[in-house]
N, C-alpha and C positions, 0 to 999 in steps of 0.2 A: 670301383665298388669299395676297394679296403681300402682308399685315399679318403672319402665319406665317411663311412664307418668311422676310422678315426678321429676325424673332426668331430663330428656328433659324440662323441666316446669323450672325447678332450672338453667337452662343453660341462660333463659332470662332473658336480664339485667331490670330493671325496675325502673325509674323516674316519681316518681308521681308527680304531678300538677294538681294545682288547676284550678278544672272549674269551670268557672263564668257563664256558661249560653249562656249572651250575651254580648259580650264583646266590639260589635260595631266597634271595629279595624278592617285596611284590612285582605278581605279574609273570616272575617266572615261568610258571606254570603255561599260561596263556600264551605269552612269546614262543615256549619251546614247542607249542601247539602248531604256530604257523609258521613258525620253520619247516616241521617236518611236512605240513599239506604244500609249502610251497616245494621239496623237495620232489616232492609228487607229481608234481606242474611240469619241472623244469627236465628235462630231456637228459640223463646221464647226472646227475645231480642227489642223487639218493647216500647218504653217509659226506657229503660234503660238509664243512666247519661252515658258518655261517657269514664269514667273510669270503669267500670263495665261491660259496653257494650265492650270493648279492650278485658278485663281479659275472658268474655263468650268466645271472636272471638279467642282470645288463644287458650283455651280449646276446642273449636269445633276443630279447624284445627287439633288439637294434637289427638281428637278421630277419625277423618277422617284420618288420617294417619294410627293411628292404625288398621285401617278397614285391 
């Protein structure tokens, strides 16, 4: 099972960038909006940075598949 997991994990491309927080540019607003509903979503993921909070929402999806 975590031999898979892995593979499937290693398939996703990943660019990390930096987050600022609050960046005050358009959209802000709206992005910081679905952050917090996806933090909502995601199991133990409430006050996570949004790099972190992606990598959990990875990971859950990838054990919800494996279910």
């Amino acid at each position: 099972m975590e031999l898979r997991r892995c593979k499937e994990f290693s398939r996703v491309k990943w660019r990390r960038r930096r987050w600022t927080g609050d960046s005050g540019g358009r959209g802000s607003r709206s992005v910081r909006t679905k952050v917090k509903k996806l933090q909502r979503l995601i199991p133990g993921a409430k006050g996570l940075k949004p790099d972190r909070l992606f990598l959990r929402t990875a990971d859950y999806i990838l054990q919800l598949r494996l279910q």
